[in-house]
C-alpha positions in Angstrom: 0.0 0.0 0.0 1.6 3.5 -0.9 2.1 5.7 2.6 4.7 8.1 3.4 7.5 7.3 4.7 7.1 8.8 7.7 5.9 5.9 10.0 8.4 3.1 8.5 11.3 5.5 9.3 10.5 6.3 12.8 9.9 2.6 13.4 13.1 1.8 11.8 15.0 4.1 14.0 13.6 3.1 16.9 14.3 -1.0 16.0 18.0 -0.3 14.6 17.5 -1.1 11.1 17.2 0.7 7.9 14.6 0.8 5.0 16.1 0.6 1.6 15.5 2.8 -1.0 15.8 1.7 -4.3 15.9 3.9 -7.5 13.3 2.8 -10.3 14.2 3.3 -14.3 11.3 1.8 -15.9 8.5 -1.3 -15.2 11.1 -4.4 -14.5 13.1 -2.2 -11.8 9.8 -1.3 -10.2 8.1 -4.7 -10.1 11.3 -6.7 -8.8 12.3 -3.9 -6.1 7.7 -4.2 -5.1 8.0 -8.3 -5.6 10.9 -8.8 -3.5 9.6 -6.3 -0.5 6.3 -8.4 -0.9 8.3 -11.5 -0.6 10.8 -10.9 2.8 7.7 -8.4 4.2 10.1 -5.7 4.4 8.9 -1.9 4.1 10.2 -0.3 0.8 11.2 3.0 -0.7 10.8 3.3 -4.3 13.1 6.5 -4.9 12.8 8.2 -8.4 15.7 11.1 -9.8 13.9 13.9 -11.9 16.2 12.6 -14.7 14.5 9.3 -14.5 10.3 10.8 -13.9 11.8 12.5 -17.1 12.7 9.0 -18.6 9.4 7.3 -17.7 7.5 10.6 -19.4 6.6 12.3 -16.3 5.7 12.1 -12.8 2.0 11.3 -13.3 3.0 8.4 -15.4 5.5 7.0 -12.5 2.4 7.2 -9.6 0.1 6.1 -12.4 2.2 3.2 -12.6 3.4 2.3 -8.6 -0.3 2.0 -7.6 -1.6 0.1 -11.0 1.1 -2.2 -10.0 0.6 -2.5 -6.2 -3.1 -3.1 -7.0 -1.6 -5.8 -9.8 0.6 -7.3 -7.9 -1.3 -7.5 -4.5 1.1 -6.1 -2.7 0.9 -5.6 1.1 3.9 -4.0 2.9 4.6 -0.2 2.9 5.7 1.5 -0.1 6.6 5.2 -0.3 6.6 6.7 -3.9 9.7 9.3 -3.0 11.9 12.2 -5.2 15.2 12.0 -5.2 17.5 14.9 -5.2 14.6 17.2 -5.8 15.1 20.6 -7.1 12.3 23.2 -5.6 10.4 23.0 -8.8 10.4 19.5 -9.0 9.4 18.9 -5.9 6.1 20.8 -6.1 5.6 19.3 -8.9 6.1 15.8 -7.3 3.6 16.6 -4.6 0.8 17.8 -7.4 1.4 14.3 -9.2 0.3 12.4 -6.0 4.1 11.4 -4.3 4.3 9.9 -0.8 7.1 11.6 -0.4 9.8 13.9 -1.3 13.4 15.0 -1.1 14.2 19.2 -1.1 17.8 19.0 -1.9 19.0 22.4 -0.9 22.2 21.7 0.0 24.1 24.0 -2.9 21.6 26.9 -1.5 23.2 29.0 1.4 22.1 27.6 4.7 19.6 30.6 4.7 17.8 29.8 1.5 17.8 26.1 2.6 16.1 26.8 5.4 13.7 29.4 4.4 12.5 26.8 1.1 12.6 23.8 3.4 10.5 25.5 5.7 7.6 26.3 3.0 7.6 22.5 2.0 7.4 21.0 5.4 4.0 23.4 5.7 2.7 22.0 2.7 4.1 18.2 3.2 2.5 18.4 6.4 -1.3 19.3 5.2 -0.8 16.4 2.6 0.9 14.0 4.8 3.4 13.5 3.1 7.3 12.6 3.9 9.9 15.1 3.3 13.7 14.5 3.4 16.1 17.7 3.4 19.8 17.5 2.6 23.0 19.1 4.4 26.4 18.8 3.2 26.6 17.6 -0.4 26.9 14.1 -1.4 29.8 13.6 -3.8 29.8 11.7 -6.8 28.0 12.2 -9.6 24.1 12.3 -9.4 21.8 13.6 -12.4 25.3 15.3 -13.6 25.8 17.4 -10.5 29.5 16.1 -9.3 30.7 17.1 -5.8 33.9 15.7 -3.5 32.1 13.9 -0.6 31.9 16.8 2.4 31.2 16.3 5.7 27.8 18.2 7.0 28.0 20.7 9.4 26.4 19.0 12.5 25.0 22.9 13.7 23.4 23.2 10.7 21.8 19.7 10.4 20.3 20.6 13.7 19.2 24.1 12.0 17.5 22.0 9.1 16.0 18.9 11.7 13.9 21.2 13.4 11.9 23.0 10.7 9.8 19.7 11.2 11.2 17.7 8.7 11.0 14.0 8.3 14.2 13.1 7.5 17.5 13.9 7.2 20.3 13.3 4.4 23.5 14.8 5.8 26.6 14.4 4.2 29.2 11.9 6.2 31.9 11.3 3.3 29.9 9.0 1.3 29.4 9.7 -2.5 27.4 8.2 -5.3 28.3 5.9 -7.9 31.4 3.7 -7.9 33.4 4.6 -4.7 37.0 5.4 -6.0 40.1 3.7 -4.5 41.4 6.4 -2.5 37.5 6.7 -0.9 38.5 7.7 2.8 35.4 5.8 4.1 32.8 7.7 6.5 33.0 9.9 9.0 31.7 7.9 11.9 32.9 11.0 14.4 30.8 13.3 12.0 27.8 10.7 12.1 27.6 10.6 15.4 27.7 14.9 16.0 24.7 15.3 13.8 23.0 12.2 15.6 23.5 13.3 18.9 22.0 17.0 18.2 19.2 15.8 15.9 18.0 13.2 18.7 15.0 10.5 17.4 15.2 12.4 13.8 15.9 9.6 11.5 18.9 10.1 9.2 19.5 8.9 5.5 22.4 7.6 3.7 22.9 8.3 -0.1 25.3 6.4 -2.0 24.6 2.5 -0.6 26.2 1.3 -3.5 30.1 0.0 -2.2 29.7 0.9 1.3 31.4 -2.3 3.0 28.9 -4.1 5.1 30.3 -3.6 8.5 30.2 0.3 8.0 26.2 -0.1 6.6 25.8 -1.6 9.9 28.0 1.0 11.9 26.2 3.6 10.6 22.6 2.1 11.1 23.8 2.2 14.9 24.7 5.7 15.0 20.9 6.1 13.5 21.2 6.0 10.3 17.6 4.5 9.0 17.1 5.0 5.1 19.5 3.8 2.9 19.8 4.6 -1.1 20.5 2.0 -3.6 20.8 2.9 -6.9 24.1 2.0 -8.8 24.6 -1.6 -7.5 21.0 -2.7 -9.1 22.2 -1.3 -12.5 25.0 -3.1 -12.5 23.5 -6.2 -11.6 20.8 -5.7 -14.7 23.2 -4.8 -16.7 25.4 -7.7 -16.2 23.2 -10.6 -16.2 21.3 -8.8 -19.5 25.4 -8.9 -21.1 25.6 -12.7 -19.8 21.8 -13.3 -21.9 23.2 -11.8 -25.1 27.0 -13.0 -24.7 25.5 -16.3 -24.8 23.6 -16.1 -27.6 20.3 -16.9 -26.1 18.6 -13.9 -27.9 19.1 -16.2 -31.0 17.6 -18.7 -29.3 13.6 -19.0 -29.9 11.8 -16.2 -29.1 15.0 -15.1 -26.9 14.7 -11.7 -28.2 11.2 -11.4 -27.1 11.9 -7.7 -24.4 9.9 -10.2 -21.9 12.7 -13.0 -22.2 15.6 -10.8 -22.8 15.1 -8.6 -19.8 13.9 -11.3 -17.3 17.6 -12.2 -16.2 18.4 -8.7 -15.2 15.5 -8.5 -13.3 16.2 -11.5 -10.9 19.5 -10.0 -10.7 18.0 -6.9 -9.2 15.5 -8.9 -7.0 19.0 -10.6 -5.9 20.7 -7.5 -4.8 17.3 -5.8 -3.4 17.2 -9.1 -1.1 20.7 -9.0 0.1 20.5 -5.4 0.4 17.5 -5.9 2.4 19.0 -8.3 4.7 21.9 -6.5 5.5 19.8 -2.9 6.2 17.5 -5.4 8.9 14.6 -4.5 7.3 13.3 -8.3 6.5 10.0 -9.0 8.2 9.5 -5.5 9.9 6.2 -4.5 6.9 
């Protein structure tokens, strides 16, 4: 059932664990990342970039889509529809097309501007219900072709941001998106645990799953860290098992070009890595 994610976060910060969420690109991404929440009963985050609403021809068509599908599918956990990286714009126009949930990245703005925009969509995320996420510090890597370093938040202003009344909070800690390069420093556990200790039960979010060695996904879940973003790792998983498909000739094979045969290794593969992601964040069973 689509909620915000509101409720799943504040019972995953309380319990220790983290809820996963997983980018979407088109139908197969959404309805292994739905199928394999449905299958370990584990609350879910379907996160979408406004490159990729762009992609699947809008916003309206992505909501259109989640709930046709949960309906489909009979699916029972949580599922938050949620923006990622949202500019201002994009984010109104995520709430108007019927989003659970949203992400105000204003973390190029000055710590002014943040605040005063952030403070205008928690009023209107609050009349709706609806989630909101707000962002301190940028993430490095490269994300929608924005490419930044991996800073470390400010943990004065994290506290600045948490109480405007937001849901959640992204706040940089070192971690970066994509591919983590060789000479990645890892975390900041010391920063981690400033910005948890003045933002108190406010449960914060990690971008950039994809690399992070398990023990400091765990780490970090203890120092409150409750949503985590998986993006890059599923795309590499489709896109390997689809090169195995083809490499191997099996596209010649039959009806082996048929998109529904073609495509239908690449998305186990993604149900694989949602699963172990899954498992690892603690999230299995908790729906």
């Amino acid at each position: 059932m689509l909620v915000s994610a509101k409720e799943m976060l504040q019972k995953a910060k309380a319990g220790h664990y983290a809820v996963g969420q997983f980018n979407i690109n088109n139908l197969e991404w959404t309805k292994a990342i739905l199928l394999t929440a449905e299958e370990l009963k584990s609350p879910v985050i379907l996160g979408v970039s406004e490159g990729a609403g762009k992609y699947m021809c809008g916003f309206k068509t992505v909501v259109g889509m989640v709930k046709g599908m949960i309906e489909g599918l009979g699916i029972t956990v949580p599922v938050a529809i949620h923006l990622d990286h949202g500019s201002y714009e994009a984010t109104k126009a995520c709430i108007e097309a019927g989003f659970s949930s949203v992400m105000f990245d204003g973390s190029h703005y000055p710590i002014e501007e943040n605040i005063e925009k952030t403070k205008e969509l928690v009023a209107i995320c609050d009349d709706l219900g609806l989630s909101l996420e707000a962002e301190v510090g940028s993430i490095g890597g490269e994300e929608d072709g924005v490419v930044g370093m991996g800073e470390c938040a400010d943990p004065d202003e994290c506290k600045m941001i948490a109480d405007l009344g937001i849901t959640m909070l992204a706040a940089g800690i070192g971690n970066i998106h994509g591919k983590y390069p060789a000479n990645w420093a890892g975390l900041s556990f010391e920063t981690l645990a400033a910005i948890s200790e003045k933002v108190g039960d406010m449960p914060l979010v990690l971008h950039g799953g994809t690399g992070i060695p398990a023990e400091m996904i765990q780490k970090a879940i203890s120092l409150g860290v409750s949503k985590i973003n998986v993006n890059t790792e599923c795309q590499l998983a489709f896109a390997a098992a689809t090169r195995k498909y083809v490499e191997e000739g099996k596209d010649l094979v039959g009806k082996g070009f048929d998109p529904r045969k073609l495509l239908a290794p690449g998305v186990e593969a993604i149900k694989a890595t949602v699963k172990e992601k899954m498992e690892l964040f603690g999230s299995v069973g908790k729906a």
